[in-house]
C-alpha positions in Angstrom: -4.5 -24.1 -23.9 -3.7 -23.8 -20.2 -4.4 -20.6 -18.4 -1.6 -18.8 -18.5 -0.1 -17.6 -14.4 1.4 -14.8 -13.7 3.8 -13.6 -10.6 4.0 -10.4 -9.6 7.0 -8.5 -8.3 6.3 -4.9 -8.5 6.8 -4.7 -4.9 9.8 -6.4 -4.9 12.2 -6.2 -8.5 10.1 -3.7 -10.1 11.4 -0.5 -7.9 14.2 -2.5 -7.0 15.4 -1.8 -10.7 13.9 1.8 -11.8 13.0 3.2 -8.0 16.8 2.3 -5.9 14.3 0.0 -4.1 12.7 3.5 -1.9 9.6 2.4 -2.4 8.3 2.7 1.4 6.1 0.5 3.3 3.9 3.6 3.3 4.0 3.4 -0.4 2.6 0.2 -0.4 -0.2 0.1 2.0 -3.2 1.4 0.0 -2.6 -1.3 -2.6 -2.0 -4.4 -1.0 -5.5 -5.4 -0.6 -6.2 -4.5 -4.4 -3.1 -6.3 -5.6 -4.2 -9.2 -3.6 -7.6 -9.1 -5.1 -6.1 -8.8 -9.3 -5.3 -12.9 -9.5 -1.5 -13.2 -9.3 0.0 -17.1 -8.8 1.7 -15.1 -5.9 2.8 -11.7 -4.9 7.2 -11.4 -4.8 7.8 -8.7 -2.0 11.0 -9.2 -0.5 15.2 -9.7 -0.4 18.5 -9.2 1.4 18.2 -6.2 -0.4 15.4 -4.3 0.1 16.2 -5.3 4.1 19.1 -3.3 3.6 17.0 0.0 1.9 14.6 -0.4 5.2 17.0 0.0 7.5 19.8 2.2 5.8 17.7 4.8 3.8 13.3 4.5 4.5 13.9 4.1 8.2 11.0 1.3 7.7 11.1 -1.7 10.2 11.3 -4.6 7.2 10.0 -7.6 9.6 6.5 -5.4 10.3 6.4 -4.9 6.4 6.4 -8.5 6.2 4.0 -9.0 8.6 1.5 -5.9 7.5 1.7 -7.5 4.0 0.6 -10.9 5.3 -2.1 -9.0 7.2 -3.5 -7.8 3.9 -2.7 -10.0 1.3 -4.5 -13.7 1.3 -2.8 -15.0 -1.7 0.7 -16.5 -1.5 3.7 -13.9 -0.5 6.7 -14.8 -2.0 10.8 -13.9 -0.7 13.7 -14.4 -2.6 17.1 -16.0 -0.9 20.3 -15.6 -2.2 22.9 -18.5 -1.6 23.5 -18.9 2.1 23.7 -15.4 2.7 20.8 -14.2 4.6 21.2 -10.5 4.5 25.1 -10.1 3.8 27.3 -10.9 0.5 29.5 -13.7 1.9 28.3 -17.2 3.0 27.0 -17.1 6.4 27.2 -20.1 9.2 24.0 -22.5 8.4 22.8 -21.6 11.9 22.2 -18.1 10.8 20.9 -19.2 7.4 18.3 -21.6 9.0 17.6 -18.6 11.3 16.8 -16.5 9.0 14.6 -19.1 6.6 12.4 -19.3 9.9 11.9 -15.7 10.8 10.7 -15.3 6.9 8.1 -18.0 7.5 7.1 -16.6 10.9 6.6 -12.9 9.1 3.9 -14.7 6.8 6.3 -16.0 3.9 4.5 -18.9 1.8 7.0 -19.4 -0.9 10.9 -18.8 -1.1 13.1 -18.4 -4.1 16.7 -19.8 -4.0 19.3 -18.7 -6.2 23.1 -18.7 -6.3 25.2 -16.9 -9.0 27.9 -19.9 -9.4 24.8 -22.3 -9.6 26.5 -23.9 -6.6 23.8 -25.8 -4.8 26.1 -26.7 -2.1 25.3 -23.2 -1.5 21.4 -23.5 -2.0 19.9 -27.3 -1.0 20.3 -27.3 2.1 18.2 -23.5 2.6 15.7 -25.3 0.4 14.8 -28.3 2.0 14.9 -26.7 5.4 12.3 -24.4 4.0 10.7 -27.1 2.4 10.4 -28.9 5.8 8.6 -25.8 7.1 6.1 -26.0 4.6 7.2 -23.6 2.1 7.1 -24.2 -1.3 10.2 -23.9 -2.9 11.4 -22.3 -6.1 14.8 -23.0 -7.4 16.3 -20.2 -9.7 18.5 -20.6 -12.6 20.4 -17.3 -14.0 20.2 -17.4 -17.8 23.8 -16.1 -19.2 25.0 -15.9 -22.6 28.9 -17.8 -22.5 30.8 -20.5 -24.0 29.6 -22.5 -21.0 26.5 -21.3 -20.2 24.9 -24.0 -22.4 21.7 -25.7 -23.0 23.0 -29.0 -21.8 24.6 -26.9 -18.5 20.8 -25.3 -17.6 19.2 -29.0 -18.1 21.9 -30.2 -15.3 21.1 -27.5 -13.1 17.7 -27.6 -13.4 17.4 -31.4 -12.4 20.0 -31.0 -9.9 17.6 -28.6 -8.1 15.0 -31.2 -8.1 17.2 -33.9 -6.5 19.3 -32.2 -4.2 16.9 -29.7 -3.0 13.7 -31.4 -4.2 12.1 -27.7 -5.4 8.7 -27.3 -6.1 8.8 -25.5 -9.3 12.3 -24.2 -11.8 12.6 -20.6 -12.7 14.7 -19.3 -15.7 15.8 -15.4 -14.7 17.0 -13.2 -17.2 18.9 -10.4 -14.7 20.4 -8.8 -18.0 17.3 -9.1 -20.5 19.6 -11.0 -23.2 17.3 -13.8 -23.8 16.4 -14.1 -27.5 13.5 -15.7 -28.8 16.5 -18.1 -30.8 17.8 -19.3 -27.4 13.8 -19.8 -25.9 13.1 -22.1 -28.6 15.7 -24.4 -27.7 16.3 -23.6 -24.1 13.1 -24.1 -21.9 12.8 -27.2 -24.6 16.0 -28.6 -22.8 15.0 -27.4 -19.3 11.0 -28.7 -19.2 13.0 -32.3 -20.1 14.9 -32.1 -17.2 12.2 -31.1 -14.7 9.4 -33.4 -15.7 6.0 -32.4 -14.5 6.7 -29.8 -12.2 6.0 -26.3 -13.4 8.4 -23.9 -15.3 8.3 -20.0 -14.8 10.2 -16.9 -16.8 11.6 -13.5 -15.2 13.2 -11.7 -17.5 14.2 -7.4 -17.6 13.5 -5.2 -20.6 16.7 -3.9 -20.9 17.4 -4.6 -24.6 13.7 -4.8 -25.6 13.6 -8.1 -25.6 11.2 -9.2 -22.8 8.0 -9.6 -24.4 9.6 -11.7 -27.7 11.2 -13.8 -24.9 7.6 -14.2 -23.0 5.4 -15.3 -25.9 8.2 -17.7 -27.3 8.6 -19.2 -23.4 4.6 -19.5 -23.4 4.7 -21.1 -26.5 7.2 -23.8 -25.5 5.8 -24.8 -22.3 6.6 -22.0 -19.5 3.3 -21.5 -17.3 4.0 -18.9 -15.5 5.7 -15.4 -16.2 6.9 -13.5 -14.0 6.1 -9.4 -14.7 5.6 -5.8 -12.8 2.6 -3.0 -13.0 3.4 -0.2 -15.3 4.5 2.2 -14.3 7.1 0.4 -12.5 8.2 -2.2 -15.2 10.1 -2.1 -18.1 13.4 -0.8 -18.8 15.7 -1.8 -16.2 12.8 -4.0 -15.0 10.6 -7.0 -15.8 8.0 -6.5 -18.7 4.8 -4.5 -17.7 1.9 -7.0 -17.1 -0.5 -4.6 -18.9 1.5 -5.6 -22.4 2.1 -9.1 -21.5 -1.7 -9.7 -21.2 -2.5 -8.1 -24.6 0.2 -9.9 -26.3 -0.6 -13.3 -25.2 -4.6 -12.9 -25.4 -4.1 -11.9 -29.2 -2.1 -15.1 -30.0 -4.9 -16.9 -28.0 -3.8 -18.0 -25.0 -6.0 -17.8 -21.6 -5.1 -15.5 -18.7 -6.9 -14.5 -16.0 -6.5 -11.8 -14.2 -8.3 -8.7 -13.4 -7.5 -5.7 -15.9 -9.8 -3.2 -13.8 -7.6 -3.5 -10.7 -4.6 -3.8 -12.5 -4.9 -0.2 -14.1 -6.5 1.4 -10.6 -2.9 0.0 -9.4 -1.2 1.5 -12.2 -3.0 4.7 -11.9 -1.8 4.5 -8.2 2.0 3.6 -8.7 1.9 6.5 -11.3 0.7 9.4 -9.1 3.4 7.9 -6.4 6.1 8.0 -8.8 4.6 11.5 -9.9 4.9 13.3 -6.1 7.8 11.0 -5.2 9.9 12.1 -8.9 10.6 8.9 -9.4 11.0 7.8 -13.1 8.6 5.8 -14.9 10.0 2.7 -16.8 9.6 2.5 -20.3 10.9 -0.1 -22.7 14.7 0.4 -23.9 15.9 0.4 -27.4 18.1 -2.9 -28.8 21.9 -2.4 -27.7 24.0 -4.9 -28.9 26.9 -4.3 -26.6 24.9 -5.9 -24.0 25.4 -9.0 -25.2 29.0 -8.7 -24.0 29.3 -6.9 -20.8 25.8 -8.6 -19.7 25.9 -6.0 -17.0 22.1 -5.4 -15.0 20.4 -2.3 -15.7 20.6 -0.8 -12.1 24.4 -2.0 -11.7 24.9 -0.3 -15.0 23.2 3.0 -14.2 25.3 2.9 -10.9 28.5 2.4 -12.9 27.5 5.5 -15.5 26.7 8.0 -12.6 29.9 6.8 -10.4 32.1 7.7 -13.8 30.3 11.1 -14.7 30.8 11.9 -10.4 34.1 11.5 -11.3 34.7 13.5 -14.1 35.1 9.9 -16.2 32.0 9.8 -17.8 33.3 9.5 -21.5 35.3 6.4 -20.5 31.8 4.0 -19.8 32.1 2.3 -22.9 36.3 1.2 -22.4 35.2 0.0 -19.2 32.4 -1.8 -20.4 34.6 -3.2 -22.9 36.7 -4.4 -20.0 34.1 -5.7 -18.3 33.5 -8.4 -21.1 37.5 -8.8 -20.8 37.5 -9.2 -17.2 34.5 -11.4 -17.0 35.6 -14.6 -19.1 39.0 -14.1 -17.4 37.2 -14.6 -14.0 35.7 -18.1 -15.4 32.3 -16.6 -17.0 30.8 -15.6 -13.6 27.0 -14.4 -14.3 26.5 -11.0 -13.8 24.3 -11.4 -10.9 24.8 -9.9 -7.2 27.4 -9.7 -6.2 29.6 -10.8 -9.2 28.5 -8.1 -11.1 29.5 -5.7 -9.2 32.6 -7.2 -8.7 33.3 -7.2 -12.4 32.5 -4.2 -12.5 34.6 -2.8 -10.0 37.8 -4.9 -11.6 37.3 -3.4 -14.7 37.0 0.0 -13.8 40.2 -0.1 -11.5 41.7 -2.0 -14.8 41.0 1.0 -17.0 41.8 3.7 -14.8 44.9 2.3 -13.0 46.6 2.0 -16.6 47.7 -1.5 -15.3 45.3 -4.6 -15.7 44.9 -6.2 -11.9 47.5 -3.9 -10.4 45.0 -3.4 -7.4 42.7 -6.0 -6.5 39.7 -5.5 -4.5 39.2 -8.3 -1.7 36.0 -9.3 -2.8 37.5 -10.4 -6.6 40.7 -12.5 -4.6 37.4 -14.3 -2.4 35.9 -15.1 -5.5 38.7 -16.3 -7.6 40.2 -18.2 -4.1 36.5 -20.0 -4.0 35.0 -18.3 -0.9 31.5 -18.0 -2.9 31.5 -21.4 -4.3 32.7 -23.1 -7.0 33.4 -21.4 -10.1 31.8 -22.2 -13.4 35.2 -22.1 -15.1 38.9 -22.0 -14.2 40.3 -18.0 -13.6 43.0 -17.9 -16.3 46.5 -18.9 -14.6 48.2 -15.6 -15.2 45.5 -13.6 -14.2 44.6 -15.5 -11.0 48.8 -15.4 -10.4 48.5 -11.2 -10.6 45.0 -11.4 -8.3 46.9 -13.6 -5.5 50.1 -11.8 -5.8 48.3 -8.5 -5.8 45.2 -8.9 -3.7 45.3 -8.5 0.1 47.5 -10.9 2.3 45.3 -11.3 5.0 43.0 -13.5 2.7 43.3 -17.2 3.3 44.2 -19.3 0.3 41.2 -21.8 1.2 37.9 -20.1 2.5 36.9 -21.2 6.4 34.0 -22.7 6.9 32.0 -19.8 9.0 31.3 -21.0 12.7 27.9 -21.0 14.3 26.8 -17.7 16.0 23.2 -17.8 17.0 23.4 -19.0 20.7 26.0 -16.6 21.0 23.8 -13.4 19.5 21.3 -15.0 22.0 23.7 -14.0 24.8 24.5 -11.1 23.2 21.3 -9.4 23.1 18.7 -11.3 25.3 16.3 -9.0 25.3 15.9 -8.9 21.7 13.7 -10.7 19.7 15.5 -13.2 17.1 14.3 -10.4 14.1 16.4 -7.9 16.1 19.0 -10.4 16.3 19.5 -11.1 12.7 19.2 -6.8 12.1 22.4 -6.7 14.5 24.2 -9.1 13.0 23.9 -7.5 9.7 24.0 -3.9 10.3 25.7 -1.3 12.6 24.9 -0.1 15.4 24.6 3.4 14.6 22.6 2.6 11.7 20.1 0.8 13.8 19.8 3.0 16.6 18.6 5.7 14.5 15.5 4.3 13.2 13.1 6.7 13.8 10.8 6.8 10.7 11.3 9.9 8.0 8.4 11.0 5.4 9.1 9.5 2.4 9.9 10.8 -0.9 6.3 10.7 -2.1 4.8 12.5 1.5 7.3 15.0 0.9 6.3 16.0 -2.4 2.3 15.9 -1.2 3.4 17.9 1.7 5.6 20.8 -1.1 2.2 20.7 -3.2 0.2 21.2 -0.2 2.8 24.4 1.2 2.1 25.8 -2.5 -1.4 25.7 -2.3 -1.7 27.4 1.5 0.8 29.8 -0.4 -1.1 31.1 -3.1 -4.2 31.1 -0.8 -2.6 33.6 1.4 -1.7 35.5 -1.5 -5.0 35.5 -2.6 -7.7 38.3 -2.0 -10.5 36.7 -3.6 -11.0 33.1 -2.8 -12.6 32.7 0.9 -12.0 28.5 1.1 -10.4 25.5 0.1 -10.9 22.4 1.1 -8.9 19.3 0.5 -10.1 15.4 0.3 -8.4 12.4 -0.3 -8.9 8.9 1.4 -8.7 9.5 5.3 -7.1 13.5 4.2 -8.9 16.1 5.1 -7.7 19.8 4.9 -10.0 23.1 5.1 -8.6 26.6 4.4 -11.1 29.4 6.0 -10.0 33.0 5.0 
């Protein structure tokens, strides 16, 4: 049997899903050298995303991540790109895109995923084979949804059209909402691995319906090489399958992996006394929940959903607008509930339920989609709907999308002293929110630093105990009565 790869994207999906991607640079540093060292095919780090929680919320400069990652990590780093968006939601000039494709590579990137939720590669091949031309190696994504049209037949299509139009080194199957049955393994990576011929196929799935590892072993045992998974304590649930499980299961059915298990648990050990002074939550495996299947909603857009409702005094209402979200979701053409569509059904639904009047108010980002501004849709929107969401929706919005003019030189002009990193920051962020970017301790110093304040505490209350000292790493703190 062949060895058996693993990715790993604890750094990158695995807080993303059970941490509201805070996990700080700072956080990271004293394992990236012991991560590098476990064995991973490559390491996933980065997206538009966690950008956004640099800047916004850690007050962490993302580009010298980047670059402090490639500074300690030899093996291959690996980004993730969605459609031609660089760091915003709607389809940015090509300029921009191919801007920020080589500022990725310059930060140390080896290997780039692209994916788009309408599997529109209009949106994706062109990203691809420029990255491709700068020597990346390419990855092209295919969402795995559960629809009358997300078929068998419809992956295969995808998956070779990836391979033609953008010439991809390896296809990737990802399971945002966990739904992927054993059932549908047997006969979908089947279908897929005779599309894509001898280049390699890889699994990312999410635990959210404790389905993960079934789905693992069953895509092993069909031909998937490489798997993509997280280090407990940030896996599971919400997230991709903890590594630590996936190794067991696959070496007791006999298959060959190699990577090592005594770094992988000081890791774990690490992650969990973050998450521990940080109060994070540590991800555990979620019980089967059929309903699921139908909304197909991702964990962390869920749990964002929930705690928006409860805020507003709606709480016991979550499951009618789930239900609506299933409604509101094949109305729309069977959009996968990927970023940003799922939040857009989610939003629609919700407005739906409370507003007592299906698509009496329509957000601008549903009348962009259903008008074509993200691509082309997998399916027609139903007539009457789409009638209500034109009728209904904002005015100002175009009934054919503009193709988005260039605007590099001029952010060149703009800002000359800037580097093109700072460039592609101001393009995508305000300026208030950039020019306060002075660094704040992060969740996890701040709980070392309340431990700490307890101890000096109770040694000043103290009559009896004349010193404490403190050691850990380059810490050092003596207490002298």
């Amino acid at each position: 049997m062949a060895t058996v790869k693993f990715v790993d994207t604890t750094l990158r999906d695995g807080h993303q899903c059970l941490w509201a991607t805070r996990m700080s640079t700072a956080m990271m540093r004293p394992i990236m050298e012991r991560m590098d060292s476990i064995g991973f095919e490559a390491i996933e780090v980065m997206g538009a995303v966690h950008f956004d929680a640099c800047v916004r919320y850690l007050k962490d400069d993302p580009w010298e991540r980047m670059r402090l990652l490639r500074r300690h990590v030899h093996g291959p780093l690996q980004v993730i790109t969605r459609s031609r968006c660089a760091l915003g939601f709607e389809l940015q000039p090509i300029d921009l895109h191919r801007l920020w494709i080589e500022r990725l590579m310059a930060c140390g990137v080896d290997r780039l995923v692209g994916f788009d939720g309408l599997h529109d590669l209009d949106n994706l091949a062109e990203g691809l084979r420029y990255a491709k031309s700068l020597g990346a190696y390419t990855v092209g994504w295919l969402i795995f949804s559960e629809s009358p049209i997300h078929t068998d037949a419809l992956y295969a299509s995808k998956a070779r059209e990836f391979i033609e139009r953008a010439g991809v080194d390896t296809v990737m199957i990802e399971d945002t909402s966990g739904i992927l049955t054993p059932e549908r393994a047997r006969t979908l990576i089947p279908a897929v691995k005779g599309a894509i011929g001898e280049r390699p196929l890889a699994l990312h799935t999410h635990n959210l319906v404790g389905l993960a590892q079934r789905a693992c072993i069953e895509a092993v045992e069909h031909g998937v090489e490489s798997l993509y998974t997280c280090i407990a304590p940030i896996a599971d649930g919400n997230a991709p399958p903890s590594v630590q499980t996936t190794l067991r299961n696959l070496r007791h059915l006999g298959h060959a992996v190699d990577l090592d298990d005594a770094a992988i648990e000081e890791v774990s050990a690490y992650l969990t006394e973050v998450a521990e002074r940080g109060g994070f939550p540590l991800g555990a495996p979620n019980d089967f929940d059929a309903a699921n299947f139908g909304h197909q909603i991702p964990g962390g857009v869920l749990s964002n959903l929930a705690s928006q409702l409860r805020s507003a005094g709606l709480g016991p209402r979550l499951d009618e607008v789930l239900a609506e979200c299933s409604r509101v979701r094949e109305e729309l053409g069977w959009p996968i509930m990927v970023t940003p569509f799922s939040q857009l059904v989610g939003v629609q639904a919700t407005l739906n339920v409370l507003e007592g009047e299906r698509y009496a108010r329509i957000p601008d980002e549903v009348k962009r989609y259903a008008l074509g501004y993200y691509g082309t849709l997998p399916a027609p929107v139903e007539p009457d709907v789409l009638d209500r969401i034109v009728e209904n929706g904002s005015p100002t919005i175009a009934p054919s999308p503009p193709e988005p003019e260039p605007v590099v030189e001029g952010l060149r002009k703009k800002y000359p002293n800037a580097s093109d990193d700072e460039r592609l920051l101001r393009y995508a962020f305000p300026a208030h929110v950039l020019d306060d970017r002075t660094p704040e301790p992060t969740r996890a110093a701040a709980g070392a630093f309340r431990g700490i304040g307890r101890l000096v505490e109770a040694f000043g209350a103290s009559g009896h105990i004349g010193q404490v000292s403190i050691r850990r790493r380059e810490f050092r703190l003596d207490l002298h009565r």
